[in-house]
C-alpha positions as CSV (number, residue, x, y, z in Angstrom):
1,X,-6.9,2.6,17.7
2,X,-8.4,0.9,14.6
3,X,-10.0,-2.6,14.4
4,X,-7.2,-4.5,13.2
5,X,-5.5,-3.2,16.4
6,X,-7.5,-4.5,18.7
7,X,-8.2,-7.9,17.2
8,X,-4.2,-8.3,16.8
9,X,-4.1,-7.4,20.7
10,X,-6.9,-9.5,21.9
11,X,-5.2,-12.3,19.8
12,X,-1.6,-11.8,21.9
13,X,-4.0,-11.6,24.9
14,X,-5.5,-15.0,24.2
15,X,-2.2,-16.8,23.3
16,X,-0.5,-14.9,26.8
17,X,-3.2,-16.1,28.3
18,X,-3.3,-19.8,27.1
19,X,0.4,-19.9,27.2
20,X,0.5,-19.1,31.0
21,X,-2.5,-20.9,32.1
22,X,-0.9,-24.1,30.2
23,X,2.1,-24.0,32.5
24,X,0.7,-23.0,35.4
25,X,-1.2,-26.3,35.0
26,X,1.2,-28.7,33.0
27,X,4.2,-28.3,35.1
28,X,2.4,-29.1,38.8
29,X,0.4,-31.6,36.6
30,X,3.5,-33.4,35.1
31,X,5.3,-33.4,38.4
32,X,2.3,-34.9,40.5
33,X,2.0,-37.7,38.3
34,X,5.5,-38.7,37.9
35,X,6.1,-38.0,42.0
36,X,2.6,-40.0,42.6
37,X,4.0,-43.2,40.5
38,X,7.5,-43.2,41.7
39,X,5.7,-43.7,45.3
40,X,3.4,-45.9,44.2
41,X,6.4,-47.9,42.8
42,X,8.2,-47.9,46.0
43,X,5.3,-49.2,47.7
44,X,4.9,-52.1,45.6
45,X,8.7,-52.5,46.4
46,X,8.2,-52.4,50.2
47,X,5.3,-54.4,50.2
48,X,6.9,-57.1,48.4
49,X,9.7,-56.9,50.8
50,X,7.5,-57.0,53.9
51,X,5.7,-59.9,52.5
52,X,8.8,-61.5,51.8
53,X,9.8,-61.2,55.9
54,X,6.1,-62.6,57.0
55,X,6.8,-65.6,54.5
56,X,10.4,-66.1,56.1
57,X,8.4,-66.2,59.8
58,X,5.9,-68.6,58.4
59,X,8.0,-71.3,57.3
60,X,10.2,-71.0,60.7
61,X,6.8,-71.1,62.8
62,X,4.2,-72.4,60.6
63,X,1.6,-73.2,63.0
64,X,2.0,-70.2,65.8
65,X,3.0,-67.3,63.3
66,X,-0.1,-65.1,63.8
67,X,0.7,-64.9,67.4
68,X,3.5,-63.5,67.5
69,X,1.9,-60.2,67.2
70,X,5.1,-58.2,69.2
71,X,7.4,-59.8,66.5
72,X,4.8,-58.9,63.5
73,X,4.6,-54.9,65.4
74,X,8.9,-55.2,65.1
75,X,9.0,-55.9,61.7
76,X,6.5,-53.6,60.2
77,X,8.0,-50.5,62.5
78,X,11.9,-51.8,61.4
79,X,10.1,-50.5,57.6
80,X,8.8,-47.2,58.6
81,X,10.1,-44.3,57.3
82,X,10.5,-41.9,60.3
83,X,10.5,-38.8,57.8
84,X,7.4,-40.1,56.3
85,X,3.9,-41.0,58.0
86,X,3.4,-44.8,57.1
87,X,0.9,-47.3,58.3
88,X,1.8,-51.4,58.1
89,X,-1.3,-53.7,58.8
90,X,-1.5,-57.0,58.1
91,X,-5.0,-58.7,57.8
92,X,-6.1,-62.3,58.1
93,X,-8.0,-63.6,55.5
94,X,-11.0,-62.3,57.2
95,X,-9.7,-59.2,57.0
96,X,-9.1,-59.1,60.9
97,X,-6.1,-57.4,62.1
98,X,-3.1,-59.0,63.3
99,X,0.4,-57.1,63.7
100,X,0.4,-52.9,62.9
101,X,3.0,-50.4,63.0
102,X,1.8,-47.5,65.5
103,X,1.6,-45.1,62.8
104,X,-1.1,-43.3,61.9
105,X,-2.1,-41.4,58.7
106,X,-4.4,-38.7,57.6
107,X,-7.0,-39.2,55.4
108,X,-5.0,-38.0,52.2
109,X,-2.9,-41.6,51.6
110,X,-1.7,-44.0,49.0
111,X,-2.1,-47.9,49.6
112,X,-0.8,-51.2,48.4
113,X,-2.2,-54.6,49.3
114,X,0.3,-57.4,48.9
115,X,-1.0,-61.5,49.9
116,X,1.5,-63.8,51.8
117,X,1.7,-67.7,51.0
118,X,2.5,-70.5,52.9
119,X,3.1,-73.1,50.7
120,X,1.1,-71.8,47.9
121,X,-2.1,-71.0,49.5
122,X,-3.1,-67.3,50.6
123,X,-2.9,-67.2,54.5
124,X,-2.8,-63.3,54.8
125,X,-2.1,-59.7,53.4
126,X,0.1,-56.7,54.4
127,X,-1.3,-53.2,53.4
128,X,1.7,-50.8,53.3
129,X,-0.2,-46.7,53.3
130,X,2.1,-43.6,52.5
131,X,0.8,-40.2,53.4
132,X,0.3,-37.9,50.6
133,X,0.4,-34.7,52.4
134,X,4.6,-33.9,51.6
135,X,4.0,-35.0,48.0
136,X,0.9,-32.3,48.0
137,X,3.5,-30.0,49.8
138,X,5.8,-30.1,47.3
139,X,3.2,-30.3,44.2
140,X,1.8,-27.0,45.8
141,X,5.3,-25.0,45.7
142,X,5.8,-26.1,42.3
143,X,2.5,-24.7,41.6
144,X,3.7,-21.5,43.1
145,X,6.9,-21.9,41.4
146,X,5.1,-22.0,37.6
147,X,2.5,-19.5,38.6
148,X,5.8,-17.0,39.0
149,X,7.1,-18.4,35.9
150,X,3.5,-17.7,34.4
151,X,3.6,-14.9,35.5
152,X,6.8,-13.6,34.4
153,X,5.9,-15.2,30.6
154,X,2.1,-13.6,30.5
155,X,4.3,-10.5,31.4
156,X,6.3,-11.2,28.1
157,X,4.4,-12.2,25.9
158,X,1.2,-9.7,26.4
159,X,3.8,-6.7,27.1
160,X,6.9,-7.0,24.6
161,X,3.8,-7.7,21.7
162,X,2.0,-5.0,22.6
163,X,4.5,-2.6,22.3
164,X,6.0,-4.2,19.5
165,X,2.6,-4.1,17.8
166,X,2.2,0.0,19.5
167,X,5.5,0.9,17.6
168,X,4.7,-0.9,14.3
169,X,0.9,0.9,14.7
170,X,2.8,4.0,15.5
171,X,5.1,3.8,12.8
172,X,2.6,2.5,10.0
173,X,0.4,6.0,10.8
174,X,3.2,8.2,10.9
175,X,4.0,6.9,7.7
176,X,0.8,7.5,6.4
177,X,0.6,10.9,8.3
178,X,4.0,11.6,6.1
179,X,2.3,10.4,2.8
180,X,-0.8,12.1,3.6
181,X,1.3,15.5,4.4
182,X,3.2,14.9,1.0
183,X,-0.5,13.7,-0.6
184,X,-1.8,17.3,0.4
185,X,1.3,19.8,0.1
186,X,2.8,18.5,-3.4
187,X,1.8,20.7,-6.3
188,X,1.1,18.0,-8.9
189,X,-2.6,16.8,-8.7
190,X,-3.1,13.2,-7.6
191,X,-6.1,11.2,-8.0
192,X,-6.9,7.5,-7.5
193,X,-9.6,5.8,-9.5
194,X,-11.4,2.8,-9.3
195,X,-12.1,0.2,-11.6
196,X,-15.0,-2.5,-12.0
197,X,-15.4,-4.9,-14.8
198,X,-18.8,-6.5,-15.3
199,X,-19.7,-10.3,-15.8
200,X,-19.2,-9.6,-19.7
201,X,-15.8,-8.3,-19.1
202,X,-16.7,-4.8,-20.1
203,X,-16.0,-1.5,-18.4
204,X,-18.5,-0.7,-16.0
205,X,-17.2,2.1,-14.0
206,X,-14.2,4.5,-13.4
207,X,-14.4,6.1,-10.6
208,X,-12.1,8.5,-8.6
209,X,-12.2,7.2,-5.1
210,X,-9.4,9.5,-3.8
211,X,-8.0,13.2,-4.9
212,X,-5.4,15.5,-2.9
213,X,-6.2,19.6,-3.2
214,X,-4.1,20.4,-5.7
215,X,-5.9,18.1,-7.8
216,X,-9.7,19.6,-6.8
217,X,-8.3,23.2,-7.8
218,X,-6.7,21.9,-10.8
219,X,-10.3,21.6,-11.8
220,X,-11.9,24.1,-10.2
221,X,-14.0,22.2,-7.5
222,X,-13.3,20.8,-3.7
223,X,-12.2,17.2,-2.7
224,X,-15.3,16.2,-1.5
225,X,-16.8,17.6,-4.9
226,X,-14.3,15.5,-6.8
227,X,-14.4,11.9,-4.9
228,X,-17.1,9.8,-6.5
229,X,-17.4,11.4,-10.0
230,X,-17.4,9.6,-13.2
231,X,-13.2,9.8,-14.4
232,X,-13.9,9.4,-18.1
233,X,-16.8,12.4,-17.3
234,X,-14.7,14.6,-15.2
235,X,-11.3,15.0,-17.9
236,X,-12.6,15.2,-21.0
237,X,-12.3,13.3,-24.2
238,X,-8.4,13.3,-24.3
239,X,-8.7,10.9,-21.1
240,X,-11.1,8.8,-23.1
241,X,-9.1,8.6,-25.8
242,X,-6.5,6.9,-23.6
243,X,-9.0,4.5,-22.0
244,X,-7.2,1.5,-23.6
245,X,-3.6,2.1,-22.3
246,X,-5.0,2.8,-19.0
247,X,-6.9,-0.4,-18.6
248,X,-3.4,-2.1,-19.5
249,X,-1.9,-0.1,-16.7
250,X,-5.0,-2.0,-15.0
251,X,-4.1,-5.0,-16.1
252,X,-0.3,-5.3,-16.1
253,X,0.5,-3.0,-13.9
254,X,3.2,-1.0,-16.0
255,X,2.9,3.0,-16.2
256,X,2.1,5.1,-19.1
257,X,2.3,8.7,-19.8
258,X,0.1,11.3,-22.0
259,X,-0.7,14.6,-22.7
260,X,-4.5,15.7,-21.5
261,X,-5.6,19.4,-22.8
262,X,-9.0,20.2,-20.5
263,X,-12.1,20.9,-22.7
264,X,-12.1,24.6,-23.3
265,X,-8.7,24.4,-24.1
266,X,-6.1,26.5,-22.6
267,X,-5.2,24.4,-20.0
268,X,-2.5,21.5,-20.2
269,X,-1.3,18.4,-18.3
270,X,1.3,15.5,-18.4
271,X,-0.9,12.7,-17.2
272,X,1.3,9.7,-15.4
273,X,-0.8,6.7,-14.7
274,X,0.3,3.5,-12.5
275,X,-1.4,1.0,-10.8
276,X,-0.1,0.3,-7.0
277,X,-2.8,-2.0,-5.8
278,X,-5.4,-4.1,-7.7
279,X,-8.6,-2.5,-8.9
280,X,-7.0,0.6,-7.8
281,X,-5.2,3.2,-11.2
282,X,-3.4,6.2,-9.6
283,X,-3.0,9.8,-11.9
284,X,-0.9,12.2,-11.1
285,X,-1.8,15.6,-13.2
286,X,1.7,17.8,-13.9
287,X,-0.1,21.4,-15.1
288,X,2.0,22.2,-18.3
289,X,0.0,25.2,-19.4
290,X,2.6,27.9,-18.4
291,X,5.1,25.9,-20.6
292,X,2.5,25.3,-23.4
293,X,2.7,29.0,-23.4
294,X,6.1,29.8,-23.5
295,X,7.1,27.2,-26.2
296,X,3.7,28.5,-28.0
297,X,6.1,32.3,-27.2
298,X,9.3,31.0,-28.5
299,X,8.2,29.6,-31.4
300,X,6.2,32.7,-32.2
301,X,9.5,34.5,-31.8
302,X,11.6,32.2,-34.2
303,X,8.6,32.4,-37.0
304,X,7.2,35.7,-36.6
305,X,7.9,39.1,-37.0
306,X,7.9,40.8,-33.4
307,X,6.3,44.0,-35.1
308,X,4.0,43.2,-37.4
309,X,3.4,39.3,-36.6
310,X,4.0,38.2,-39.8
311,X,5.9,35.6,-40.9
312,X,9.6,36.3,-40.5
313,X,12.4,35.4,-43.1
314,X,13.0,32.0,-41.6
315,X,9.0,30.8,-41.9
316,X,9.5,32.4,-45.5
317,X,12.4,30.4,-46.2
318,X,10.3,27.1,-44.8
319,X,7.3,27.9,-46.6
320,X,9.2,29.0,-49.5
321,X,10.5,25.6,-50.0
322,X,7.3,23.6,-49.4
323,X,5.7,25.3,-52.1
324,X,8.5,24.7,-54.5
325,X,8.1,21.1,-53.7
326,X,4.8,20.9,-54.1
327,X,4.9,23.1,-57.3
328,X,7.3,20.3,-58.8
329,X,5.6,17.3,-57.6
330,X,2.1,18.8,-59.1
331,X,3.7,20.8,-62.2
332,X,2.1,23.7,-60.8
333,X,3.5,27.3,-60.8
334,X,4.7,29.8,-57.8
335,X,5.2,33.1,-57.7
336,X,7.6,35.4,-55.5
337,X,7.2,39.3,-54.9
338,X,9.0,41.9,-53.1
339,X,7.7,44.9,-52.0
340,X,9.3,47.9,-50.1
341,X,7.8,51.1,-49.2
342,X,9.6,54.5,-51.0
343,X,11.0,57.1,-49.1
344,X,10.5,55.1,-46.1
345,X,13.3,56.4,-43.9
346,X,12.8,60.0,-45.0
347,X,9.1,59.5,-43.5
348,X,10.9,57.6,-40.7
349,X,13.5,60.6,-39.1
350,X,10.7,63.3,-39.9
351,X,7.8,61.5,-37.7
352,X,9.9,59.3,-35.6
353,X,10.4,56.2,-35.0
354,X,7.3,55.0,-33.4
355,X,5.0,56.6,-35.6
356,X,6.9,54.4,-38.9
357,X,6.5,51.0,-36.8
358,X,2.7,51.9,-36.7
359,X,2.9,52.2,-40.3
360,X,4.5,49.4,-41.0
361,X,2.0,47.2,-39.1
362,X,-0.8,49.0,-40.6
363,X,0.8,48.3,-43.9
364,X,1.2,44.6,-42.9
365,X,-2.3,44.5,-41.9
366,X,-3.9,45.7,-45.2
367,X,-1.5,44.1,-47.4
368,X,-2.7,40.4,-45.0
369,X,-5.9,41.4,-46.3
370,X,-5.8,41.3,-50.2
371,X,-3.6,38.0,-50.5
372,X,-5.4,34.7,-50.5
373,X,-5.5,31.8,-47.9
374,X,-2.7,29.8,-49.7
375,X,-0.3,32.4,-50.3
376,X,2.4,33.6,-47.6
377,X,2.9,37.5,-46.9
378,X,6.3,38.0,-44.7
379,X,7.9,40.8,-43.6
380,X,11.7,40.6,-44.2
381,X,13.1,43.4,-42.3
382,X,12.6,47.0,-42.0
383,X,10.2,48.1,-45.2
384,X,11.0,45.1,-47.0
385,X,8.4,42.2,-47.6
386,X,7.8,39.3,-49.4
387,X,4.9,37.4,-51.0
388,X,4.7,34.0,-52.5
389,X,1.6,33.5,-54.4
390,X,1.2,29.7,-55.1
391,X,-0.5,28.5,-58.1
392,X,-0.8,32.1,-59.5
393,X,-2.9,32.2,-63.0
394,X,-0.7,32.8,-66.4
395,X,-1.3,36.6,-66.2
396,X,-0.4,36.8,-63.0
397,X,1.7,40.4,-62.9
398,X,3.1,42.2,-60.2
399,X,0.5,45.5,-60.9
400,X,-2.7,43.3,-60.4
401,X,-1.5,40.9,-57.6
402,X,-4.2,42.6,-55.4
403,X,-7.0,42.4,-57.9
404,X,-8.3,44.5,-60.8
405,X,-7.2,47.9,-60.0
406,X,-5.8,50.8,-61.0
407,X,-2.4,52.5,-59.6
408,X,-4.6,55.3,-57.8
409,X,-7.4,52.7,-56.5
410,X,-4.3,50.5,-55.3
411,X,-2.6,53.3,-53.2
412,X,-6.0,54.3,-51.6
413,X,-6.6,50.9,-50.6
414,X,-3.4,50.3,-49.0
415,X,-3.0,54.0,-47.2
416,X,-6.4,54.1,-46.1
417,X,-8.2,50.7,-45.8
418,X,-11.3,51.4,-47.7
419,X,-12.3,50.5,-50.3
420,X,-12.3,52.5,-53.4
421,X,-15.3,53.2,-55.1
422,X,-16.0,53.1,-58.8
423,X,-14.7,50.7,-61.2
């Protein structure tokens, strides 16, 4: 369980918490208070009432009212509740007692004084007191009733979360478990670098942060070897001479793709560079060399001869045709020979096949020797070849193409390889 785990799960805890809590204590809260004035109200109510009935007694006995205690006891138990434990008392203005109910109320009570008049003047009070204990009754199974409630919505809101957060945990690494699997197991070489810009806005480093295995043998050293080295350092030139387009990637966040050859040479990649987060440029390294190879093959096979590797008639024809061109664009001169060996096949069926190919690449070989850099030697098939000689001088002849020599000095240079002596 990571940290962000645990802080999103202490925060659900907190709000369950809080959430229950504030019912638990709002609801009982809410209904004591409204339960608490409605009886205070009704108390005003009945003490108004009661008052009213003293006045009433007043004015039909004015003088002898406050002796009529059994009359006064009547009246205030006519107002008691019976569900309800009520006390009725009413006081002098000395405060001394003169008519009660038979009531009598615990210490837990609600009172309301209300003053009776006789012609305008204060002559006494009634003091109407309500028990509180089936109000506290009822506030304490609400109480119970939100606690259940609370209980039920802690329940919720600390278990439904959690898993909900469990599966999206569970989820997020087995996605990341799948990424990492695909990360390690998928040939190409991936690497993730990092880049920091200082307070000039200049490169200051490129970094690779991140590499999968295929990557660390792609260049002959381990993960752990390859996380923290200098990128620019580790691939070479060719990835410096990108350095621009990559910083674009950086910038924009587009993708671009180029060729990288290793220093060494030999070894060839497609480089594909995005961005997927910022600061963050992501390389994947496709190894091309096998391919290099084989279109390096094929394209030996479609220029060059597969015995003597020469050029074959089709380079000929190419290279025939550029030096033409350039012989007419710098009024220049070119010159084409053809040369075949004599009594070739009667050398051919005597020592066989194999032994006359070995000629003709030894042949091919010595002939490659004589001609210059800028000339072409092909083989055209079988004995047959071909030499262009570009820019040849005005005596240029077909007897001294290969230099001052005579007939007998040529043939010993081109059956034997050494050089003749004497002039």
């Amino acid at each position: 369980m990571n940290q962000a785990e645990i802080s999103l799960q202490r925060f659900t805890l907190t709000v369950a918490w809080g959430i229950s809590l504030l019912i638990t204590i709002l609801i009982p809260a809410t209904y004591f208070f409204i339960s608490y004035q409605h009886l205070r109200s009704e108390l005003v109510v009945q003490s108004v009432l009661s008052a009213n009935d003293v006045t009433d007694l007043i004015k039909s006995n004015p003088a002898l009212w406050r002796y009529e205690e059994l009359r006064l006891s009547e009246m205030l138990e006519q107002r008691s509740k019976s569900s309800v434990a009520e006390s009725r008392i009413i006081y002098d203005t000395n405060s001394a007692v003169i008519a009660s109910n038979s009531s009598v109320i615990p210490a837990a009570h609600i009172s309301q004084m209300q003053d009776i008049y006789d012609s305008g003047v204060v002559v006494a009070s009634i003091e109407i007191s309500r028990t509180l204990e089936p109000l506290m009754f009822a506030t304490l199974l609400v109480v119970l009733c939100s606690a259940a409630i609370s209980a039920v919505i802690f329940f919720t809101l600390r278990t439904l979360p959690r898993r909900s957060i469990k599966k999206a945990y569970q989820a997020l690494r087995a996605k990341k478990e799948k990424y990492r699997s695909l990360h390690e197991t998928m040939k190409e070489g991936l690497a993730e670098h990092r880049v920091t810009f200082g307070d000039d806005g200049k490169l200051k480093s490129f970094v690779i942060i991140d590499a999968n295995s295929s990557c660390a043998n792609m260049f002959g050293c381990t993960r752990q070897e390859l996380i923290g080295r200098d990128s620019l350092a580790q691939f070479g030139t060719s990835f410096s001479e990108y350095l621009s387009e990559l910083l674009q990637v950086f910038e924009h966040g587009n993708s671009i793709t180029f060729e990288l050859a290793l220093p060494g040479g030999g070894t060839f990649y497609v480089v594909t560079a995005y961005s997927k987060s910022p600061g963050i440029i992501t390389t994947l390294f496709e190894d091309i060399t096998e391919r290099k190879k084989s279109e390096l093959k094929i394209k030996r096979m479609a220029y060059s001869d597969q015995l003597t590797t020469l050029p074959n008639r089709t380079l000929l024809i190419d290279r025939l045709n550029q030096a033409v061109a350039n012989a007419t664009q710098s009024c220049s001169t070119l010159a084409v020979f053809f040369l075949d060996l004599d009594r070739f096949k009667i050398f051919n069926d005597t020592m066989g096949r194999a032994t006359g190919d070995q000629l003709l690449v030894e042949v091919g070989r010595r002939l490659q020797r004589q001609i210059r850099c800028s000339d072409t030697l092909a083989r055209l098939g079988g004995d047959e070849f071909c030499f262009v000689a570009t820019n040849p001088s005005k005596e240029c002849r077909a007897g001294n193409v290969f230099g001052q020599r005579s007939r007998a000095q040529r043939v010993q240079l081109l059956f034997t390889g050494n050089e003749p002596e004497g002039p």
